[in-house]
C-alpha positions as CSV (number, residue, x, y, z in Angstrom):
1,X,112.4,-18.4,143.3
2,X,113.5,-15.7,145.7
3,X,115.5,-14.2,142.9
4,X,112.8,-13.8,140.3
5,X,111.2,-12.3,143.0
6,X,113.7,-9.7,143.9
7,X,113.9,-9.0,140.1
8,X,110.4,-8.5,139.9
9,X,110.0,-5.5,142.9
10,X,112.6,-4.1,140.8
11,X,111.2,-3.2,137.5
12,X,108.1,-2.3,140.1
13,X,110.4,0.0,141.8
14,X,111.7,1.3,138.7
15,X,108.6,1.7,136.6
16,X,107.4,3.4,140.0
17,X,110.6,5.6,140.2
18,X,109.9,6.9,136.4
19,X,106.1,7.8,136.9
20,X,107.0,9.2,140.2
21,X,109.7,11.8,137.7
22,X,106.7,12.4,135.0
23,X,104.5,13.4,137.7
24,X,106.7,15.8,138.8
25,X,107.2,17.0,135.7
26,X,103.8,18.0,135.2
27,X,103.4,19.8,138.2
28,X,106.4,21.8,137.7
29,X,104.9,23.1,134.0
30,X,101.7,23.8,135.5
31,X,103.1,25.9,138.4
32,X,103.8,28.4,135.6
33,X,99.9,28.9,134.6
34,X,98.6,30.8,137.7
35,X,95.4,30.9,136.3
36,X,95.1,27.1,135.7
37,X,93.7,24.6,138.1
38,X,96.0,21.7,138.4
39,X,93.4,18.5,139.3
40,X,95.4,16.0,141.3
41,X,97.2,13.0,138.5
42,X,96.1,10.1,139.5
43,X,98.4,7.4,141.0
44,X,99.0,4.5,139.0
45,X,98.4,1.3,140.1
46,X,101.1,-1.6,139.5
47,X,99.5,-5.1,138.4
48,X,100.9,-8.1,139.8
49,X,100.7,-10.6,137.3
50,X,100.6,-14.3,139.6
51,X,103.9,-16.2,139.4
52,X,103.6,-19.5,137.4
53,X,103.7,-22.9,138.3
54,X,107.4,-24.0,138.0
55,X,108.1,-26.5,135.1
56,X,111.7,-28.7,135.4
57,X,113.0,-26.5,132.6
58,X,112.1,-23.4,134.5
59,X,114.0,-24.6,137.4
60,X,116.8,-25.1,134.4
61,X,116.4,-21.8,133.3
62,X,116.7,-20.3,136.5
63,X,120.4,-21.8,137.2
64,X,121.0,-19.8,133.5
65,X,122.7,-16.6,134.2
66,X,120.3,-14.3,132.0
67,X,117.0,-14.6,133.1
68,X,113.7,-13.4,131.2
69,X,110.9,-11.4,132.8
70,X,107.2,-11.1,132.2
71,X,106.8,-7.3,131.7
72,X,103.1,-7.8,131.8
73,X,103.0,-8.7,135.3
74,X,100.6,-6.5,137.2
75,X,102.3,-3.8,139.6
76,X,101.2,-3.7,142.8
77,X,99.0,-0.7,144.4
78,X,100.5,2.4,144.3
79,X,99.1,5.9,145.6
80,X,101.4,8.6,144.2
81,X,100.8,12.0,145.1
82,X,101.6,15.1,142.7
83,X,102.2,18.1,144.4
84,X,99.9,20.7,144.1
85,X,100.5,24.6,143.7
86,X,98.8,26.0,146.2
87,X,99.9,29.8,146.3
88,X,96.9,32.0,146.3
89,X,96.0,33.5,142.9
90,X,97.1,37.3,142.9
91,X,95.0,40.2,141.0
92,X,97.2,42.6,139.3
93,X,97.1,46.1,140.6
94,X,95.7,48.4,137.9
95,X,98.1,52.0,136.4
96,X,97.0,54.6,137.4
97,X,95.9,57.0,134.3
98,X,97.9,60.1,133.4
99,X,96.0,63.2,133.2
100,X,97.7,65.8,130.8
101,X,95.8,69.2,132.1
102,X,98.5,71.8,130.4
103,X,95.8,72.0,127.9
104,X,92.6,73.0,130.3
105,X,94.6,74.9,132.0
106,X,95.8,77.2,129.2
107,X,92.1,77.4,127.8
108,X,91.2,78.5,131.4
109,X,93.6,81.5,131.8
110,X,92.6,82.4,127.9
111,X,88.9,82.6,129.0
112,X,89.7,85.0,131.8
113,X,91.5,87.1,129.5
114,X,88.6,87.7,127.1
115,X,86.2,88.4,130.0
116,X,88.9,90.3,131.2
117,X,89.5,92.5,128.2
118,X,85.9,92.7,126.9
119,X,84.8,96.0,128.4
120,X,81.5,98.0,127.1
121,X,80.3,101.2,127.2
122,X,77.6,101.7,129.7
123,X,74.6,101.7,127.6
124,X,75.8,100.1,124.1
125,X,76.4,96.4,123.6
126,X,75.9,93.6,121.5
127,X,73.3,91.1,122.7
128,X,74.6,88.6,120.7
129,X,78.6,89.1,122.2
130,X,77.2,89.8,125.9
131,X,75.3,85.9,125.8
132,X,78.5,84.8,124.7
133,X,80.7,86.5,127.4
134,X,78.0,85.1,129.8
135,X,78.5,82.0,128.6
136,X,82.2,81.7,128.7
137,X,82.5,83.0,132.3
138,X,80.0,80.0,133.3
139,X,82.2,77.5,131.4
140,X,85.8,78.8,132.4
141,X,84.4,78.5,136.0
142,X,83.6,74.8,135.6
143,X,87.0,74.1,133.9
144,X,88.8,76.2,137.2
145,X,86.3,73.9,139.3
146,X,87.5,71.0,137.2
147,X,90.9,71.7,137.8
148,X,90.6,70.9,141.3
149,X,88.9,67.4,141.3
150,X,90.4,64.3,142.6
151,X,88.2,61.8,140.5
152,X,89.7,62.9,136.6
153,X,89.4,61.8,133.5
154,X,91.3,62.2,130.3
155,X,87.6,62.5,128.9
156,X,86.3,64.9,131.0
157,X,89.4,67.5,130.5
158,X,89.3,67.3,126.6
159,X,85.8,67.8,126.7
160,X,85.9,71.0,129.0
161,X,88.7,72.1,127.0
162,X,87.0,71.7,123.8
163,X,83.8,74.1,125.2
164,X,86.2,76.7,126.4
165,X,88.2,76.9,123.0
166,X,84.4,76.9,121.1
167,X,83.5,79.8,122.7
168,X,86.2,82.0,122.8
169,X,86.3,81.1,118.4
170,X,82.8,82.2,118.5
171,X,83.5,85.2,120.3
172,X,86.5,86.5,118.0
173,X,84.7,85.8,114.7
174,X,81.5,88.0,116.7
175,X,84.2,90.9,117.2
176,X,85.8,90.4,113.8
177,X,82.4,90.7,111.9
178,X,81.2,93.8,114.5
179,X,84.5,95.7,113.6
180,X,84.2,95.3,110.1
181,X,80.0,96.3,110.1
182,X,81.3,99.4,112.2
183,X,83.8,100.3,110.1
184,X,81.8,100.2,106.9
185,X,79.0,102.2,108.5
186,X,81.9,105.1,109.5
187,X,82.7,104.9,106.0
188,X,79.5,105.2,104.7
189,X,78.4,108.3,107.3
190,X,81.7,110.0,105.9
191,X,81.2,109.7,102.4
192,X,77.2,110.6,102.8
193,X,76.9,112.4,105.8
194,X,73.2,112.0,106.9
195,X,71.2,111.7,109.7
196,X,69.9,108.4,108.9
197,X,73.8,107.2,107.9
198,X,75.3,108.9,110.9
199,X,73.1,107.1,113.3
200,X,73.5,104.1,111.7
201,X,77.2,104.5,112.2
202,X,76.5,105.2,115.5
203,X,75.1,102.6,116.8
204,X,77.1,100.0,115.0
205,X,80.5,101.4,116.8
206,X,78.4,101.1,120.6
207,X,78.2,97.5,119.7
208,X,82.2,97.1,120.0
209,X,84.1,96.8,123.1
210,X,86.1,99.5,124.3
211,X,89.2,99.3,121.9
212,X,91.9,101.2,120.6
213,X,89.6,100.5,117.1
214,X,86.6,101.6,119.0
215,X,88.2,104.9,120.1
216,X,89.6,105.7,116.2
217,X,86.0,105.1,115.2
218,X,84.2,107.3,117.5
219,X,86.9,110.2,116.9
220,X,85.9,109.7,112.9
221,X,82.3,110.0,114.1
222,X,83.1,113.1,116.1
223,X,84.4,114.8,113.3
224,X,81.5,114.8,111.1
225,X,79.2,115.2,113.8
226,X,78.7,119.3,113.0
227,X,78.0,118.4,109.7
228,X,75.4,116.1,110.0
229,X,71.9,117.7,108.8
230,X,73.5,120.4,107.0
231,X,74.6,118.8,103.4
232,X,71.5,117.6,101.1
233,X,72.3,114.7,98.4
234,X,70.3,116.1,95.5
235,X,68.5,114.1,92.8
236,X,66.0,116.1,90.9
237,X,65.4,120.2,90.8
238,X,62.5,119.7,93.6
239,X,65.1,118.6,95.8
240,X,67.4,121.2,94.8
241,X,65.0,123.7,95.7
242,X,64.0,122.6,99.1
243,X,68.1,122.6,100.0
244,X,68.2,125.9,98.4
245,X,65.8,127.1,100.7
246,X,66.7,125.1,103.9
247,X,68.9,127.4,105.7
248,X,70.6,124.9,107.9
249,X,71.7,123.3,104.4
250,X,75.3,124.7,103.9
251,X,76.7,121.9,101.5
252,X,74.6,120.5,98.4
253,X,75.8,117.5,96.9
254,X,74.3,116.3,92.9
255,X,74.3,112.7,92.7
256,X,73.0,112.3,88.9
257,X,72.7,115.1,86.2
258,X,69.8,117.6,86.2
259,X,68.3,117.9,82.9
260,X,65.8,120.9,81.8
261,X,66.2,122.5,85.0
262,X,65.5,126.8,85.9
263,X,68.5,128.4,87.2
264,X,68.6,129.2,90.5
265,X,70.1,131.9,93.2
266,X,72.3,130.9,95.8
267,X,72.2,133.7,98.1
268,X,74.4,132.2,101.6
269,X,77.4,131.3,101.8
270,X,77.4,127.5,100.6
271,X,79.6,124.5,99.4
272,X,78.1,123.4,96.2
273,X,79.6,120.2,94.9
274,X,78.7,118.9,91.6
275,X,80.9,115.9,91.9
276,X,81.4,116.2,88.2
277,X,77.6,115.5,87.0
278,X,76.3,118.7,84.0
279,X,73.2,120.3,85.2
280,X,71.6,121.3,81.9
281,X,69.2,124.4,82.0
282,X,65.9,124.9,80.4
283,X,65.8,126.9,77.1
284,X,66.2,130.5,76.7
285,X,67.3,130.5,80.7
286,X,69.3,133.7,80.6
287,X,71.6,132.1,83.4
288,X,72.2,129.3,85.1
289,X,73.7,129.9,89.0
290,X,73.4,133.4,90.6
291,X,75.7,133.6,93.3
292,X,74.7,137.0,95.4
293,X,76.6,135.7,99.0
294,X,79.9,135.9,99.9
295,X,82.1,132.8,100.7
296,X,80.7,130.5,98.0
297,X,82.7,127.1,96.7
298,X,81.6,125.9,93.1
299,X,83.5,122.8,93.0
300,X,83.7,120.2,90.0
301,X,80.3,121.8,88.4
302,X,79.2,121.4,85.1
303,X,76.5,124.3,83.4
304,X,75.3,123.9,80.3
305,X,72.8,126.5,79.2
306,X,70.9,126.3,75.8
307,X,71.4,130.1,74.4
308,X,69.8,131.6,71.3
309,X,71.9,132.8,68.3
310,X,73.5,136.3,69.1
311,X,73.6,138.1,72.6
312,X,71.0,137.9,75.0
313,X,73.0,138.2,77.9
314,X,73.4,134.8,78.8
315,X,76.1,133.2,81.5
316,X,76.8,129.8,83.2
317,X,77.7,131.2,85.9
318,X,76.8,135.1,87.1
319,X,78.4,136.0,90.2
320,X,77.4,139.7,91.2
321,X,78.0,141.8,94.5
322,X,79.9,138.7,96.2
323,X,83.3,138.2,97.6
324,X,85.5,135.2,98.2
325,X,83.8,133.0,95.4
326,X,86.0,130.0,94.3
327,X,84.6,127.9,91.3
328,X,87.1,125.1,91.4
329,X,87.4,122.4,88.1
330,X,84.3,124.4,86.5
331,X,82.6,124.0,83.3
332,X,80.9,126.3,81.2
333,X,78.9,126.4,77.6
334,X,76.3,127.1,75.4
335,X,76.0,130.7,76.5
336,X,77.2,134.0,75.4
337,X,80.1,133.4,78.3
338,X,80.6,130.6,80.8
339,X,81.3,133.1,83.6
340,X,80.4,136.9,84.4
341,X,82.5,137.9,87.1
342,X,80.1,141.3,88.1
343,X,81.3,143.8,91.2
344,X,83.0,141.0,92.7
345,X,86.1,138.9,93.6
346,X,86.2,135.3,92.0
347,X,89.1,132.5,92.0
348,X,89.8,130.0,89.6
349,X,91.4,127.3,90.6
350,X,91.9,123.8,89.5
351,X,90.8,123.4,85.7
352,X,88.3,126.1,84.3
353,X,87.0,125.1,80.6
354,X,85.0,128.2,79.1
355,X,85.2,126.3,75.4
356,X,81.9,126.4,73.1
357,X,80.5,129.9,74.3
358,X,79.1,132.1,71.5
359,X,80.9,135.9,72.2
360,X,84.0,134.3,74.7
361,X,84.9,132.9,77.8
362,X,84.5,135.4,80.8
363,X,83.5,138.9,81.1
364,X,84.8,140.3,84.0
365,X,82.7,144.3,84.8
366,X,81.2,146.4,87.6
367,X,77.7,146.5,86.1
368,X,75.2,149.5,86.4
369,X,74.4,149.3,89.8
370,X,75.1,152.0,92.9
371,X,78.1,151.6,95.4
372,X,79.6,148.8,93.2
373,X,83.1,147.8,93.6
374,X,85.9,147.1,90.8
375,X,85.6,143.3,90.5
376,X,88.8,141.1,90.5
377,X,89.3,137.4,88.5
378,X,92.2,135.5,90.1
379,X,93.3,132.5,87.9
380,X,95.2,130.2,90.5
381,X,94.8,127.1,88.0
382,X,94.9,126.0,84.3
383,X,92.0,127.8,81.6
384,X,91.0,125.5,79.1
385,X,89.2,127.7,75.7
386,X,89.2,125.3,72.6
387,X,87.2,127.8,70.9
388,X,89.1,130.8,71.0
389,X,89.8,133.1,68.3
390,X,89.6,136.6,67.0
391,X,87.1,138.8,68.9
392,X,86.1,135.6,70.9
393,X,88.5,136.1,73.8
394,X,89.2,133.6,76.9
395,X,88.5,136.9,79.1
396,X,87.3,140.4,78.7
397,X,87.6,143.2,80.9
398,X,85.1,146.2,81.1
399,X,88.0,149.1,80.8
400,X,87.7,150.8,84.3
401,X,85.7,147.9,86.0
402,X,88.2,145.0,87.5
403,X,91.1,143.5,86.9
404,X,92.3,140.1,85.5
405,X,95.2,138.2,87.6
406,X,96.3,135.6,85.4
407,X,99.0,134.7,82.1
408,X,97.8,135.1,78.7
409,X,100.0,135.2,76.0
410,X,98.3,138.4,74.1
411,X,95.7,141.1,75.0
412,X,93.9,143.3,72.5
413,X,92.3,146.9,73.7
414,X,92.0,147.4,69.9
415,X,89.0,145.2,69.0
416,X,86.3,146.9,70.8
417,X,87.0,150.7,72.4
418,X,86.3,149.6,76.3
419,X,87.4,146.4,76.4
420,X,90.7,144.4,77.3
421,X,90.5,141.1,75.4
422,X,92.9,138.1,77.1
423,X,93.7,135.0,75.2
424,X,95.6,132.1,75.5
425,X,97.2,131.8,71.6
426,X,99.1,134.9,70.6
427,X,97.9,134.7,67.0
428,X,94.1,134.6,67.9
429,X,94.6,138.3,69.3
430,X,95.1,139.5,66.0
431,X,92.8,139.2,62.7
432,X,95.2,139.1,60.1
433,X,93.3,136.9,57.5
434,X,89.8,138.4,57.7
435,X,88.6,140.3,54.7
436,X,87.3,143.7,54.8
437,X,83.6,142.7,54.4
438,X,83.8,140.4,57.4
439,X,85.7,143.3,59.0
440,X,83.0,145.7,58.3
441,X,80.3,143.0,60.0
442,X,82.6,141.9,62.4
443,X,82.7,145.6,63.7
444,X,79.2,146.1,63.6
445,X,78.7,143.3,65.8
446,X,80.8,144.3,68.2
447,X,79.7,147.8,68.5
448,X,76.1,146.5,68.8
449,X,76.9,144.3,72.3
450,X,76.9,147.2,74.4
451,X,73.9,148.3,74.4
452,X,72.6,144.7,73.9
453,X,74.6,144.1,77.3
454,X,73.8,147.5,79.1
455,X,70.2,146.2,78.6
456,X,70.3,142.6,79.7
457,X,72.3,144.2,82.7
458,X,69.3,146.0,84.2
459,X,67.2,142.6,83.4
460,X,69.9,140.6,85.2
461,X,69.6,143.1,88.5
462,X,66.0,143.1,88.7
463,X,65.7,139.3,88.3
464,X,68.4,139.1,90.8
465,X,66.2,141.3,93.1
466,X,63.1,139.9,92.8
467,X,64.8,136.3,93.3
468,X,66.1,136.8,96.6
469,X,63.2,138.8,97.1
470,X,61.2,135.6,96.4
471,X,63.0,133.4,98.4
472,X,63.3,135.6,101.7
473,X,59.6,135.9,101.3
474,X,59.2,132.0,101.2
475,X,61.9,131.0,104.1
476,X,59.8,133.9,106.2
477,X,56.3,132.3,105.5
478,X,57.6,128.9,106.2
């Protein structure tokens, strides 16, 4: 009996040994979850189970050498214990964030270079840029400010950096667009120098910062300056007529053709550019520009007159008493001549076209008037005469009355007693295929033009007279 005893206490002991090891296995897992409450395992309890009543044949199974046991026996009360982890639960220290302020800090010192370099004229300034400026000193002081805080944020920096960098875009496109206005309003005060332009211009380049731009501008300004208020843009003959008679007007400018105009006297010294537009004169108009002034530029004019059949007298251009005339790239038809050249000294330069004149190209004379001078035609350019032929010369000379400084290839002294004819073809200077009935007319025309001439002279004088008369008497009244 004491054996089965003995045997029973140890299957307790061993079933008690082997809960004791699974307990202890728990715990271990669970001391690596620090965040897991371990509740206590409860301790198993052994049941006994109550020893039966021994039988004869028990006793004779006992002497047996293998005994059986009852697993089922209850074990006896136990309280087992599982250790507990009881370190105290540890809060992980948060990482510091990195701040990367390279950015900022850049957008900073580029914001104190613009205000830096963004210098105005006392007096002239762009609202629009000035707010701006304003603006970006205010901001690039907060980011200097924000620079220097402990409490940053990634946030805060980019956002800072972001307004800087705005501003300073807005800024440069504000500069970019008040260069370019500046510069077309220069451009536009050069090409048309009036007051209205020139102001314009003006104020547009105060707008700009002081730049090496600024500077090239205002020096392009300066240099028109003295002209401004003396050129007149002309569109019609009532506007021709006022600049004619303004005497601060020393350069008039045609912008369109003048049709069916009266020819007019300029009687100062005068820049008149016809920037290749014809000014066509009214019928019968005996000429169409009297130049009585010295130091007179016709440049890139076109006259067209609308002459009757056979000499009146009529001429494009009649220059008379006047020195240091230039008619550059002139034009010249539908009269008896495109040019009289009369007690005065005329240059031709670039291309002169004298084609489709009735009697020739130029006369070139003194005229009948006292304490005249010799007058002297300088061709410095090309002469253009498509309509040159016999007796219809490029030039003539009044024998005894000027000169002609040029190269012709033939001159003929022959065809009319006081004359010097100059042409451009050799054969043209000679009449070898006319027959003698159109000799016999062609030498009563020309012996006729004299007095024809002699007597549109005196007409030409007077009118030339009473013109400057006129318009001395008009300037005086005004």
């Amino acid at each position: 009996m004491d054996t089965r005893e003995d045997n029973v206490k140890k299957i307790v002991a061993v079933v008690l040994v082997i809960v004791v090891i699974i307990a202890i296995l728990i715990g271990v897992r669970s001391c690596g979850k620090k965040d897991e409450k371990i509740e206590p395992t409860p301790t198993p309890t052994a049941t006994v189970t109550p020893e039966p009543t021994s039988t004869p044949d028990d006793e004779e199974n006992d002497t047996n050498s293998n005994h059986n046991y009852d697993t089922g026996y209850n074990r006896p009360d136990t309280d087992v214990t599982v250790p507990v982890n009881n370190e105290p639960e540890v809060t992980p220290t948060p990482t510091p964030e990195v701040i990367d302020l390279e950015g900022l800090k850049n957008a900073v010192k580029e914001a104190s270079t613009v205000i830096d370099n963004l210098v105005f004229e006392e007096g002239s300034s762009d609202s629009t840029l000035i707010d701006l400026l304003a603006e970006l000193s205010t901001v690039e002081e907060e980011g200097a400010m924000l620079l220097q805080e402990a409490d940053l944020t990634q946030a805060k920096v980019d956002a800072k950096q972001a307004e800087i960098e705005v501003l300073i875009d807005e800024i440069t496109e504000r500069i970019a667009w008040l260069t370019e206005d500046a510069t077309n309003a220069v451009s536009l005060a050069e090409e048309k120098i009036t007051s209205e332009n020139y102001e314009m211009a003006v104020i547009a380049v105060g707008k700009l910062p002081i730049s090496e731009v600024k500077e090239e501008l205002q020096n392009r300004l300066q240099a028109i300056e003295s002209l401004v208020g003396t050129i007149a843009y002309i569109t019609n003959e009532d506007e021709l007529m006022e600049a004619l008679a303004n005497e601060d007007i020393t350069t008039i400018e045609l912008e369109n053709d003048l049709e069916d105009i009266s020819g007019f006297v300029i009687d100062r010294p005068m820049n008149f550019e016809g920037n290749e537009y014809q000014m066509t004169f009214k019928e019968f108009e005996l000429k169409g520009i009297t130049i009585i002034s010295d130091d007179v530029v016709l440049n890139n004019v076109t006259v067209a007159l609308t002459d009757e059949i056979d000499w009146q007298g009529s001429y494009g251009v009649h220059v008379y008493n006047a020195k240091n005339v230039v008619l550059n790239n002139y034009t010249g038809m539908n009269a008896d001549a495109a040019l009289l050249v009369n007690a005065s000294e005329v240059e031709l330069t670039g291309i002169t076209n004298v084609s489709n004149n009735e009697f020739g190209g130029i006369e070139v004379s003194k005229g009948i008037g006292e304490d005249l001078e010799n007058s002297v035609l300088t061709i410095s350019g090309t002469i253009v005469n498509e309509t040159e032929a016999y007796a219809l010369p490029t030039v003539w000379v009044i024998k005894g009355e000027g000169t002609v400084n040029g190269t012709f290839a033939a001159t003929n002294e022959e065809i009319k007693e006081d004359q010097i004819q100059y042409y451009l073809v050799e054969e043209n200077a000679t009449d070898s295929e006319v027959v003698v009935d159109d000799d016999e007319k062609e030498e009563e025309t020309i012996e006729e033009q004299p007095a024809v001439e002699e007597e549109q002279e005196e007409m030409v004088i007077e009118e030339i007279v009473g013109s400057a008369a006129e318009v001395e008497s008009e300037q005086e009244s005004e």
